[in-house]
PQR file with spaces between the fields and no chain letter, atoms N, CA, C, O and H, PARSE charges and radii, in Angstrom:
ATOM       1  N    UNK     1     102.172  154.562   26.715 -0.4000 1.5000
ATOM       2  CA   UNK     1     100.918  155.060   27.253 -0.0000 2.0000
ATOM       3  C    UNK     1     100.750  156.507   26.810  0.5500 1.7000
ATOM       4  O    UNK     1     101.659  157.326   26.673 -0.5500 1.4000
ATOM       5  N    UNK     2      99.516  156.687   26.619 -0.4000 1.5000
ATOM       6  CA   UNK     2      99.170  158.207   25.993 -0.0000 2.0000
ATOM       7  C    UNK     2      99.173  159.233   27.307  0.5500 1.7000
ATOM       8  O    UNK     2      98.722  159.200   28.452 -0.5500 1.4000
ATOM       9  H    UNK     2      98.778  156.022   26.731  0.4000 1.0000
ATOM      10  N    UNK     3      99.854  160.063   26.578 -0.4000 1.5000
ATOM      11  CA   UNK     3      99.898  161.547   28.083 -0.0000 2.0000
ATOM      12  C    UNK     3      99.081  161.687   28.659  0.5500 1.7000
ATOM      13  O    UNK     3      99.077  161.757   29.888 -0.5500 1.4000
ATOM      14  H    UNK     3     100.219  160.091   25.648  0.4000 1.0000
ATOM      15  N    UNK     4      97.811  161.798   27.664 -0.4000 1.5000
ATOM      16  CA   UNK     4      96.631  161.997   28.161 -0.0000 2.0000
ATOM      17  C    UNK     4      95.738  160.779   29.290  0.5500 1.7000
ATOM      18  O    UNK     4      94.782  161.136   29.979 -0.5500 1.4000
ATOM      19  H    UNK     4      97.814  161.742   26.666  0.4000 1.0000
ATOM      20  N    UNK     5      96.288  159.328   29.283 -0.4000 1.5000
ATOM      21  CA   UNK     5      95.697  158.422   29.907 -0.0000 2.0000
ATOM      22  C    UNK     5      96.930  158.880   31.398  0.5500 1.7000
ATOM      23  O    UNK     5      96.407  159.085   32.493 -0.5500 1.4000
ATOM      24  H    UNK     5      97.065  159.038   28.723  0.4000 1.0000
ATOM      25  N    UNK     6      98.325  158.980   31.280 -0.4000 1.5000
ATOM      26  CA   UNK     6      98.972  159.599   32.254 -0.0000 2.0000
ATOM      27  C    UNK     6      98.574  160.058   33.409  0.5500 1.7000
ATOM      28  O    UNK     6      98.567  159.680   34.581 -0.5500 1.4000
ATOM      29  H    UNK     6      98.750  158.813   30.390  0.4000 1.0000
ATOM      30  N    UNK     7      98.142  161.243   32.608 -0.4000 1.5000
ATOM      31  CA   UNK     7      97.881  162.329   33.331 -0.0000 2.0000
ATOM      32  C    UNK     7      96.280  162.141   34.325  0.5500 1.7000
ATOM      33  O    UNK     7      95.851  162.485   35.426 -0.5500 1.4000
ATOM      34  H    UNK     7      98.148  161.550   31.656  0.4000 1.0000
ATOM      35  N    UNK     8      95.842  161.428   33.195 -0.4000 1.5000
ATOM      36  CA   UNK     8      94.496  160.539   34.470 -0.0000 2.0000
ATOM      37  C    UNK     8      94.603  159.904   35.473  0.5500 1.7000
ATOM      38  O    UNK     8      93.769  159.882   36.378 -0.5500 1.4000
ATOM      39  H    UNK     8      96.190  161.149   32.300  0.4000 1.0000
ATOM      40  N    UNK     9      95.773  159.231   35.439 -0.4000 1.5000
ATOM      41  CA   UNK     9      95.700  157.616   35.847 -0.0000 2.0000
ATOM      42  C    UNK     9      96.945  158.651   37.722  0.5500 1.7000
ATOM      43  O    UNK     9      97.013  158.311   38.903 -0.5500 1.4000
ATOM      44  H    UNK     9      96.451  159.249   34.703  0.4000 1.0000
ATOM      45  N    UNK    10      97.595  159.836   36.953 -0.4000 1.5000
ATOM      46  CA   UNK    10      98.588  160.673   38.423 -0.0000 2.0000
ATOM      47  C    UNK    10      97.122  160.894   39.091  0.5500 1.7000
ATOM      48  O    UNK    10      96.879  160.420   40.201 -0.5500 1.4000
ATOM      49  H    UNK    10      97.540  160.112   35.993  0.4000 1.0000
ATOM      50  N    UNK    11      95.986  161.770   38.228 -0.4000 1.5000
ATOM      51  CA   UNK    11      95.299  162.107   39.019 -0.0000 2.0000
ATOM      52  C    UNK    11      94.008  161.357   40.025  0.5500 1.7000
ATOM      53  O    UNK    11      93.380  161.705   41.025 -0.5500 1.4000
ATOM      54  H    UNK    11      96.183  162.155   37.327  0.4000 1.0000
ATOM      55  N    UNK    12      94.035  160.136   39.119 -0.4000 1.5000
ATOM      56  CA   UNK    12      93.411  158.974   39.892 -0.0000 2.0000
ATOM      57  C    UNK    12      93.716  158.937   41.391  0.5500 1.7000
ATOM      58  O    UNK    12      92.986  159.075   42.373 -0.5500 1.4000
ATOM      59  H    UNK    12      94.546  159.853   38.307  0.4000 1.0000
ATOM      60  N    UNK    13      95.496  158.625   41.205 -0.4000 1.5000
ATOM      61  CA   UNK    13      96.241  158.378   42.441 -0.0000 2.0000
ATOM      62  C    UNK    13      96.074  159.366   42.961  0.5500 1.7000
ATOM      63  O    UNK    13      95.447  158.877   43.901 -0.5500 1.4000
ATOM      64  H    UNK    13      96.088  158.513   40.407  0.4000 1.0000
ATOM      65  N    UNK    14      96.096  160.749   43.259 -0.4000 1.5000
ATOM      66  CA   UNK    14      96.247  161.436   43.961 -0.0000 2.0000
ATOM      67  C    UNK    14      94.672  161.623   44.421  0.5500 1.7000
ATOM      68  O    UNK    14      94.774  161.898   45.616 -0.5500 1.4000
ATOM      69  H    UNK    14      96.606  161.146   42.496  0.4000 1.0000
ATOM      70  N    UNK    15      93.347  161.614   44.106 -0.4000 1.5000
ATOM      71  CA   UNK    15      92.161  161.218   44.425 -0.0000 2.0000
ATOM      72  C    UNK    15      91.931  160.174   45.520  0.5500 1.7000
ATOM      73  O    UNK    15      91.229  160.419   46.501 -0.5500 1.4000
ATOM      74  H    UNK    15      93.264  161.391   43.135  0.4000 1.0000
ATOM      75  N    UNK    16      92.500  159.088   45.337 -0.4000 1.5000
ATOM      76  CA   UNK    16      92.466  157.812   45.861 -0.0000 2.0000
ATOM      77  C    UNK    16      93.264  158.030   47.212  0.5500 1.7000
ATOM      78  O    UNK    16      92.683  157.729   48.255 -0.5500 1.4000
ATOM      79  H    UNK    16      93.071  158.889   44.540  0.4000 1.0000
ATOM      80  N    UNK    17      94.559  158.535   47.270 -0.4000 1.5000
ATOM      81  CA   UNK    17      95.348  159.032   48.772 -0.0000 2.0000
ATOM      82  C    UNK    17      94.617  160.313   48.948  0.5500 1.7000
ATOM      83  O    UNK    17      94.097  160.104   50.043 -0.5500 1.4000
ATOM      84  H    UNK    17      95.031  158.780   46.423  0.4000 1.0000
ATOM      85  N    UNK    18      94.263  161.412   48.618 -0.4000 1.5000
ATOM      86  CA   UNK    18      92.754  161.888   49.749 -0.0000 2.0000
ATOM      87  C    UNK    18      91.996  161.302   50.412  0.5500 1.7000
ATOM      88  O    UNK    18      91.763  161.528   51.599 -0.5500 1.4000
ATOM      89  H    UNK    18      94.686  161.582   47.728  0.4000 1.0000
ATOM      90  N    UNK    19      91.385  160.257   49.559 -0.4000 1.5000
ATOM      91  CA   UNK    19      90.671  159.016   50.245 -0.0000 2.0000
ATOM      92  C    UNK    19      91.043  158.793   51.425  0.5500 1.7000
ATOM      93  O    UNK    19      90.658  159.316   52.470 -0.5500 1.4000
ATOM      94  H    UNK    19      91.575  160.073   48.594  0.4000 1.0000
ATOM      95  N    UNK    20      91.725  158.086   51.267 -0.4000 1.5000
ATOM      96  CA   UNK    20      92.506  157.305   52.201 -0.0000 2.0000
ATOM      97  C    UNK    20      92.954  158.144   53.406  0.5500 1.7000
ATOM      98  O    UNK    20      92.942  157.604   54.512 -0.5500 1.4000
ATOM      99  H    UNK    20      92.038  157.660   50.418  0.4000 1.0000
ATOM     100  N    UNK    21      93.292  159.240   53.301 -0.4000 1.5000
ATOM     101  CA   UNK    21      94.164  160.065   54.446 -0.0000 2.0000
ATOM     102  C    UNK    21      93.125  161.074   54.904  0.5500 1.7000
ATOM     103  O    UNK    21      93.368  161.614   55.983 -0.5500 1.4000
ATOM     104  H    UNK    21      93.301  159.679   52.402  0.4000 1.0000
ATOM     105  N    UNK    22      91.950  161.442   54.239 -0.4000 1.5000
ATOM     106  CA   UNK    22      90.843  162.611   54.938 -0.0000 2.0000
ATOM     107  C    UNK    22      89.714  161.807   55.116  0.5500 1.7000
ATOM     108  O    UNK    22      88.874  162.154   55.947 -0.5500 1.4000
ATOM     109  H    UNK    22      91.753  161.004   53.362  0.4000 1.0000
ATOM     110  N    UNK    23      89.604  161.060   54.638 -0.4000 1.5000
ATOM     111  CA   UNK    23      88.162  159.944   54.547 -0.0000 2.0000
ATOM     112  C    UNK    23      88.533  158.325   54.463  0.5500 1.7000
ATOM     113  O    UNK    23      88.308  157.581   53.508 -0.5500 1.4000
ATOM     114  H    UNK    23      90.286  160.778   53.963  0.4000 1.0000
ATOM     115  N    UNK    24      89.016  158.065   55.435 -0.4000 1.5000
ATOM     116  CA   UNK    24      88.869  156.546   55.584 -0.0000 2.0000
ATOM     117  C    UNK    24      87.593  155.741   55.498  0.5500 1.7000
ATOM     118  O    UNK    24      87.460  154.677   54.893 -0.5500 1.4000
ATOM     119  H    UNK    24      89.198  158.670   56.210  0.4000 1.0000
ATOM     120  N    UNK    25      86.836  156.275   56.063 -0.4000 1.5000
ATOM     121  CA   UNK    25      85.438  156.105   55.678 -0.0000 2.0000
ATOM     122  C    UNK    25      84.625  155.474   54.310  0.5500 1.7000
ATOM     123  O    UNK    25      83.648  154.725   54.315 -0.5500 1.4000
ATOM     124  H    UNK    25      86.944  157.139   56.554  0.4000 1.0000
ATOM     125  N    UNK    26      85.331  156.010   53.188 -0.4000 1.5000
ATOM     126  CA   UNK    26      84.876  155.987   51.789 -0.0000 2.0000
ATOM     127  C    UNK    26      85.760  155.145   51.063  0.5500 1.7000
ATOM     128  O    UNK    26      85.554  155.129   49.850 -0.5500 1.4000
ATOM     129  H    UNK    26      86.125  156.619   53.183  0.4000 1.0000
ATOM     130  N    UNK    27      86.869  154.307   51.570 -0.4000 1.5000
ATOM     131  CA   UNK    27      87.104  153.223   51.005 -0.0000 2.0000
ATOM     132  C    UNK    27      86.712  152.349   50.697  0.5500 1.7000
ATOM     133  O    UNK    27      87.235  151.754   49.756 -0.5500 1.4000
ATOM     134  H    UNK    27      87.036  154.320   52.556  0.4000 1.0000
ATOM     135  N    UNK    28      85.889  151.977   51.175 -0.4000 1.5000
ATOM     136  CA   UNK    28      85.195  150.662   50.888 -0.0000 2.0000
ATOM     137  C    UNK    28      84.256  150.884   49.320  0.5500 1.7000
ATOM     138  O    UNK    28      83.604  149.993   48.775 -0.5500 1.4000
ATOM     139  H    UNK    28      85.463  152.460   51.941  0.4000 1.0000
ATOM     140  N    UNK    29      84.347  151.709   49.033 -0.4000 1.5000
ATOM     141  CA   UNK    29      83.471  152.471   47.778 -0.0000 2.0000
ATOM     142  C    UNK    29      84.566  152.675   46.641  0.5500 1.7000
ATOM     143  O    UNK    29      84.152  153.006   45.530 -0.5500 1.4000
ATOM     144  H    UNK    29      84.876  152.432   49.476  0.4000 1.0000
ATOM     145  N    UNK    30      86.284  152.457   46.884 -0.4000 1.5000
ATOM     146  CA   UNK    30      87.144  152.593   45.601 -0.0000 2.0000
ATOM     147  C    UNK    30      86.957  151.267   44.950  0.5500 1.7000
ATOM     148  O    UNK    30      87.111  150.243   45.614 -0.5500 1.4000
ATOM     149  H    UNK    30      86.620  152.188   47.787  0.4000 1.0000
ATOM     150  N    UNK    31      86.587  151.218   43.511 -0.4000 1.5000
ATOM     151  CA   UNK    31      86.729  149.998   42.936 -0.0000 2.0000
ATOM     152  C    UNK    31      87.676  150.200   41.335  0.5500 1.7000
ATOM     153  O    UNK    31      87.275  150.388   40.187 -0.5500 1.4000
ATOM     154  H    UNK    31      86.461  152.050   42.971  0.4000 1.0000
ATOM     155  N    UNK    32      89.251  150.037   41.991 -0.4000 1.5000
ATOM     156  CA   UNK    32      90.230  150.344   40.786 -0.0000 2.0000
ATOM     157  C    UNK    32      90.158  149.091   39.931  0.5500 1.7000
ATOM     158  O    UNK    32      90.227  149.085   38.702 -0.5500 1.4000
ATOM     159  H    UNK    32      89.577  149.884   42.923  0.4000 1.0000
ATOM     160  N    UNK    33      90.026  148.139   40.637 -0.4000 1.5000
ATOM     161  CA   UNK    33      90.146  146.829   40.170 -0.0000 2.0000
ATOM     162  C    UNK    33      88.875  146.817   38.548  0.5500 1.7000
ATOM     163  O    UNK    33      89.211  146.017   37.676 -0.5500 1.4000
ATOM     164  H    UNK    33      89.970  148.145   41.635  0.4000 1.0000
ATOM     165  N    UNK    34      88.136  147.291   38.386 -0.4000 1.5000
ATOM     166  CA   UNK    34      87.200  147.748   37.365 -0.0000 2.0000
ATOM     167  C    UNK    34      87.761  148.347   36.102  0.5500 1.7000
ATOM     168  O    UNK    34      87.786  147.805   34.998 -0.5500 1.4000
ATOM     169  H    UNK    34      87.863  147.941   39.094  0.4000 1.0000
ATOM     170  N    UNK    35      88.158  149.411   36.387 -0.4000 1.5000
ATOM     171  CA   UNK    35      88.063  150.582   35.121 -0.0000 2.0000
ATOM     172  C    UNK    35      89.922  150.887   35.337  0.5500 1.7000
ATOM     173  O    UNK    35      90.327  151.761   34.570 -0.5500 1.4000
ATOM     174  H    UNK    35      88.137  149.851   37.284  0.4000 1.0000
ATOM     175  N    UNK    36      90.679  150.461   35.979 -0.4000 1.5000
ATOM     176  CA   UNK    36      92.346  150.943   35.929 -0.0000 2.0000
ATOM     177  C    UNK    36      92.404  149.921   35.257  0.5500 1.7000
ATOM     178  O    UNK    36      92.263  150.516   34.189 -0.5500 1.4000
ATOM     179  H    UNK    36      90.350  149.751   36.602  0.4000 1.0000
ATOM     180  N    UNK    37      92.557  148.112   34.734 -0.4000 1.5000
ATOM     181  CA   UNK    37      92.934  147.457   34.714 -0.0000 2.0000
ATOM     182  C    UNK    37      92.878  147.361   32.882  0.5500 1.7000
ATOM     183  O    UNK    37      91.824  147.626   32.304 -0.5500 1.4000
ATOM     184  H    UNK    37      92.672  147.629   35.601  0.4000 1.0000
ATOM     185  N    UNK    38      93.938  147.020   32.227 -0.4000 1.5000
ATOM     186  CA   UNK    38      94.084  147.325   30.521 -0.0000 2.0000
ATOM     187  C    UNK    38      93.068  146.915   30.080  0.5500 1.7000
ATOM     188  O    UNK    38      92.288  146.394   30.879 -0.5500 1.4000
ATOM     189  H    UNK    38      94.794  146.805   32.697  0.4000 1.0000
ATOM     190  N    UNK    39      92.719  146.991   28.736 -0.4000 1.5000
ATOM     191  CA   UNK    39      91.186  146.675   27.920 -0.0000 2.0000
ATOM     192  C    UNK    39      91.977  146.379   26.839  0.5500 1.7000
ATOM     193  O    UNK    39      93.149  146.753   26.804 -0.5500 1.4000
ATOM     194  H    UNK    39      93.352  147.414   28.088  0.4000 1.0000
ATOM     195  N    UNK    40      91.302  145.541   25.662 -0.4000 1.5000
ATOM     196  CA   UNK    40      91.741  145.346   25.038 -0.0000 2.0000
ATOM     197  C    UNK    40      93.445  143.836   24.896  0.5500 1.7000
ATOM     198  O    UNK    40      93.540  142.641   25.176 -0.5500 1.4000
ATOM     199  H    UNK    40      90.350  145.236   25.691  0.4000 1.0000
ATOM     200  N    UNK    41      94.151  144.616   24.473 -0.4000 1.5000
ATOM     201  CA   UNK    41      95.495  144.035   24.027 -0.0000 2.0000
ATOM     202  C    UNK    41      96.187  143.784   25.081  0.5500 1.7000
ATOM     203  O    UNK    41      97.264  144.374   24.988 -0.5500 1.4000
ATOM     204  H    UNK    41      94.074  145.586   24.245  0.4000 1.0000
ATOM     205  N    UNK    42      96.098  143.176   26.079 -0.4000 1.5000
ATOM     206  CA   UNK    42      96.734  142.898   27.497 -0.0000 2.0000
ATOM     207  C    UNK    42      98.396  142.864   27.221  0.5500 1.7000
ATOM     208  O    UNK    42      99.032  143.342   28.161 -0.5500 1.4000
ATOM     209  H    UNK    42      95.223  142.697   26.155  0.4000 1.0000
ATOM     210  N    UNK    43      98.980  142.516   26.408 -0.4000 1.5000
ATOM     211  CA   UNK    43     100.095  142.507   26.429 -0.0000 2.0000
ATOM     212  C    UNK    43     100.806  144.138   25.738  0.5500 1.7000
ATOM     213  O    UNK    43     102.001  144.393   25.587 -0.5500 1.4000
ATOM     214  H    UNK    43      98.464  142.128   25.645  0.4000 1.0000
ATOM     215  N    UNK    44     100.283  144.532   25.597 -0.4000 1.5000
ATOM     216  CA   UNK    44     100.400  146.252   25.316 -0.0000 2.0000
ATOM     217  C    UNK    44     100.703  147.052   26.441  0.5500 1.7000
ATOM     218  O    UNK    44     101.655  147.810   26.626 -0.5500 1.4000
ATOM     219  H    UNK    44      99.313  144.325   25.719  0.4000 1.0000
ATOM     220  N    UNK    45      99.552  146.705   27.305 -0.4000 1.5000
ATOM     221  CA   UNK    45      99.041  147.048   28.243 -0.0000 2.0000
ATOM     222  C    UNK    45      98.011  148.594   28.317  0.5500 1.7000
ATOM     223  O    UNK    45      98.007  149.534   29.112 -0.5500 1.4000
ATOM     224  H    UNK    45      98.779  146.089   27.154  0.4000 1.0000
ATOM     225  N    UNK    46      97.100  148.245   26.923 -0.4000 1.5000
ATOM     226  CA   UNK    46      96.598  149.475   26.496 -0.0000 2.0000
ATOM     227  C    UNK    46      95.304  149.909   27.730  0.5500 1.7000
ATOM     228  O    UNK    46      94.794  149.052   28.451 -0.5500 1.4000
ATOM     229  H    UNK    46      97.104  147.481   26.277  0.4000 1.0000
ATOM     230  N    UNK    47      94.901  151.500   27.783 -0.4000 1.5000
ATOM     231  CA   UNK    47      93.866  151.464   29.051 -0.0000 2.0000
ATOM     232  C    UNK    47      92.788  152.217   27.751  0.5500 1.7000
ATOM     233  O    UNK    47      93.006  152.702   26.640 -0.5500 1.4000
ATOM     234  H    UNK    47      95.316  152.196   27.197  0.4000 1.0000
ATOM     235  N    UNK    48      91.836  152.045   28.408 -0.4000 1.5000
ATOM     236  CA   UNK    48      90.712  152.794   27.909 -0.0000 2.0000
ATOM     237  C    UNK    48      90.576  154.071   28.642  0.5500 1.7000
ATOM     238  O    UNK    48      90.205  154.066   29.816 -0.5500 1.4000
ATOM     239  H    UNK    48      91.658  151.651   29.310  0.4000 1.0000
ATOM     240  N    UNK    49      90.861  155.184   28.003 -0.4000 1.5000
ATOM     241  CA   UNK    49      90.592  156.504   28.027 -0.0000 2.0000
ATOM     242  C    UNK    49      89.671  156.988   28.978  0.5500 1.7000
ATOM     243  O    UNK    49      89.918  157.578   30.030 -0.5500 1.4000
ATOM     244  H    UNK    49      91.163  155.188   27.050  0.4000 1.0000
ATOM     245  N    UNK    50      88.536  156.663   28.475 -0.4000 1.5000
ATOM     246  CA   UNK    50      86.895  157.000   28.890 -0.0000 2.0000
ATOM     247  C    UNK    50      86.613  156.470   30.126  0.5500 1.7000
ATOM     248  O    UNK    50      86.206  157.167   31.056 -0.5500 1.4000
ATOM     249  H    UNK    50      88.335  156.184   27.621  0.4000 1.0000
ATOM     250  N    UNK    51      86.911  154.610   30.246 -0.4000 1.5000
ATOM     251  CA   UNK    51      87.095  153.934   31.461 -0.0000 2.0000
ATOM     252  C    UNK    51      87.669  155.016   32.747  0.5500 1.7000
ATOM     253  O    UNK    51      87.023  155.277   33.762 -0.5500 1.4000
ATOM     254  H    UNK    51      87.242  154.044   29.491  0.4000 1.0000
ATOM     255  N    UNK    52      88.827  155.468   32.459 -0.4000 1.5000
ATOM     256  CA   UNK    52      89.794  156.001   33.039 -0.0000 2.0000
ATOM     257  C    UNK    52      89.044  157.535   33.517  0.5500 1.7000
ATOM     258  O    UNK    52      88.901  157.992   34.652 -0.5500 1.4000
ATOM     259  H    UNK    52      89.352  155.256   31.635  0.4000 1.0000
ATOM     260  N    UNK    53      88.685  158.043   32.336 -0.4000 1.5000
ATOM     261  CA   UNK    53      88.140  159.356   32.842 -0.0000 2.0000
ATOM     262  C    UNK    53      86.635  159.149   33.774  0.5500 1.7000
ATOM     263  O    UNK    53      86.187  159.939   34.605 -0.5500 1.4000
ATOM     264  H    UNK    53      88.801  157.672   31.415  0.4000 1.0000
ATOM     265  N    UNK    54      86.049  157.844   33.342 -0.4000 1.5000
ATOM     266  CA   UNK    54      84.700  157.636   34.057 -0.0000 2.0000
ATOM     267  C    UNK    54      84.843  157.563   35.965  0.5500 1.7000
ATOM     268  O    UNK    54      84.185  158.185   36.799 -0.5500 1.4000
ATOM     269  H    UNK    54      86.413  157.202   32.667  0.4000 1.0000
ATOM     270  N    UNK    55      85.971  156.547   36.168 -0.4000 1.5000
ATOM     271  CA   UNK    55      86.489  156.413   37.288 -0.0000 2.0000
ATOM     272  C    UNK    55      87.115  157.837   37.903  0.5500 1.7000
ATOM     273  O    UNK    55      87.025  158.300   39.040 -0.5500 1.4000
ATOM     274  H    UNK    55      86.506  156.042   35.491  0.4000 1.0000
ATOM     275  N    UNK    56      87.425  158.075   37.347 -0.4000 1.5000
ATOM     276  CA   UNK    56      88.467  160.193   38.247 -0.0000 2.0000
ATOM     277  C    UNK    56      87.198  160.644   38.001  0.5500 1.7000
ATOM     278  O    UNK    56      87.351  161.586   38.778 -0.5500 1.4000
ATOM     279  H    UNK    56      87.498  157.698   36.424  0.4000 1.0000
ATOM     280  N    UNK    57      85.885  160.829   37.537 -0.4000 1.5000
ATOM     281  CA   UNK    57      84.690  161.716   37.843 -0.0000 2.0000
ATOM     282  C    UNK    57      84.098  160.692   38.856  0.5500 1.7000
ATOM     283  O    UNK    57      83.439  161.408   39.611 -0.5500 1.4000
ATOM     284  H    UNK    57      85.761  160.063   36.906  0.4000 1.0000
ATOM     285  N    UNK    58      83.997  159.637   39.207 -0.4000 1.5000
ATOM     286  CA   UNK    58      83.405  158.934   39.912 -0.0000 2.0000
ATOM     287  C    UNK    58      84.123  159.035   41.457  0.5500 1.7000
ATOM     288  O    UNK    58      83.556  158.731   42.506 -0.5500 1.4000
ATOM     289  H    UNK    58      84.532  159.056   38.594  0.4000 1.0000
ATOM     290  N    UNK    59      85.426  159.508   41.330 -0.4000 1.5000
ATOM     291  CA   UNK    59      86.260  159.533   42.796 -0.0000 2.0000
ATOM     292  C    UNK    59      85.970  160.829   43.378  0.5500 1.7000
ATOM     293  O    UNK    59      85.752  160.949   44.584 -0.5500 1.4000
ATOM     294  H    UNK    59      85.887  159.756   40.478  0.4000 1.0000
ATOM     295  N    UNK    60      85.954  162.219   42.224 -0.4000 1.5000
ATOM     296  CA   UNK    60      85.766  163.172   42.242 -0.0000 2.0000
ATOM     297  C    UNK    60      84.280  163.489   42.669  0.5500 1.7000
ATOM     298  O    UNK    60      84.184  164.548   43.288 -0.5500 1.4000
ATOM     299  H    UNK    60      86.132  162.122   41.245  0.4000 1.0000
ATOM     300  N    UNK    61      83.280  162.905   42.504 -0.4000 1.5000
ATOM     301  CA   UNK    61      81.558  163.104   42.461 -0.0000 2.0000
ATOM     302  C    UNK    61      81.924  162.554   44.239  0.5500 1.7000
ATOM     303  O    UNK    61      81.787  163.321   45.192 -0.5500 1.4000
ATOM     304  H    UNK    61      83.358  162.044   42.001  0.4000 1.0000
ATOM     305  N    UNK    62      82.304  161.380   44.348 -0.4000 1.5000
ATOM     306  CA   UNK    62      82.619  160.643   45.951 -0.0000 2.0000
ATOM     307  C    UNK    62      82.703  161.969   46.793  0.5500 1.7000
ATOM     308  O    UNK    62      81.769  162.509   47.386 -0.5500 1.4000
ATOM     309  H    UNK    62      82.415  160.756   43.574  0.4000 1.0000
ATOM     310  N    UNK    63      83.992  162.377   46.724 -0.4000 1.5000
ATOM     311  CA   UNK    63      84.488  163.316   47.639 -0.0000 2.0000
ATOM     312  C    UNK    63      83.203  164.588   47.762  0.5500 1.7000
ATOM     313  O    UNK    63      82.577  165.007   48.736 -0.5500 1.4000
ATOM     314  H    UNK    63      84.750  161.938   46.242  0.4000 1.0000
ATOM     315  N    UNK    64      83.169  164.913   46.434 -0.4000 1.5000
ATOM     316  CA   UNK    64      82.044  166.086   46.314 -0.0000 2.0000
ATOM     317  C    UNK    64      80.493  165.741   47.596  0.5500 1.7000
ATOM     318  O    UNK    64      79.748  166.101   48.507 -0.5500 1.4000
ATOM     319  H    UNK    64      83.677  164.573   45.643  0.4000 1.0000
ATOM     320  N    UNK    65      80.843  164.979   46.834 -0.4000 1.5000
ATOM     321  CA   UNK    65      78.601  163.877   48.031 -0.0000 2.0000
ATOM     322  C    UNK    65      79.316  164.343   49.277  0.5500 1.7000
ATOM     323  O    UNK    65      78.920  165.388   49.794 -0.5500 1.4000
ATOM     324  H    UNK    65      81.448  164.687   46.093  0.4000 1.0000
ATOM     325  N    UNK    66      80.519  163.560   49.921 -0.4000 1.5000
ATOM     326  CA   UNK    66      80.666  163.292   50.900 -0.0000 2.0000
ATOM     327  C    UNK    66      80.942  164.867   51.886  0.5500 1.7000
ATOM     328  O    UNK    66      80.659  164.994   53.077 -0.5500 1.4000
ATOM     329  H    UNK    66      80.841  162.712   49.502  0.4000 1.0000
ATOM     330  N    UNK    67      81.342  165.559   51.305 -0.4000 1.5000
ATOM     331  CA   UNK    67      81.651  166.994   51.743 -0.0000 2.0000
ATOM     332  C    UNK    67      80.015  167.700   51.909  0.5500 1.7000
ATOM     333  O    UNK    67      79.572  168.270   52.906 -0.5500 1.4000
ATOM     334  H    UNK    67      81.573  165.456   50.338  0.4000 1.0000
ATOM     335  N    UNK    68      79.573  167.544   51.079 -0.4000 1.5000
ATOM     336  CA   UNK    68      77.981  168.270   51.198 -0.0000 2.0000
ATOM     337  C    UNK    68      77.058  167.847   52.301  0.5500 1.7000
ATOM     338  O    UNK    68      75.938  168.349   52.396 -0.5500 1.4000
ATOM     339  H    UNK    68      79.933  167.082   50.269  0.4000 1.0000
């Protein structure tokens, strides 16, 4: 796996347990099952980049709405 998908996929998780532990509320709105799950070459287990970065701005925009 590329560092760079890594380093998305720590900060995913750590997005997702904010969720969960300051806003129970806004679970019902995580959909990992979408954009975490490999693309492509399943037996690689390659991720799509962009997928990956689309979802951590989409968890990130969540929290942002929900605070305002």
């Amino acid at each position: 796996m590329k560092t760079a998908n890594s380093e998305i996929l720590t900060e995913i998780a750590t997005l997702t347990r904010t969720i969960e532990d300051n806003y129970p509320e806004l679970q019902k709105y995580l959909d990992e099952s979408r954009s975490t799950l490999p693309k492509g070459n399943f037996n690689k287990g390659e991720l799509d980049t962009e997928e990956l970065e689309n979802y951590r701005n989409s968890l990130k925009n969540l929290i942002s709405k929900y605070n305002n």
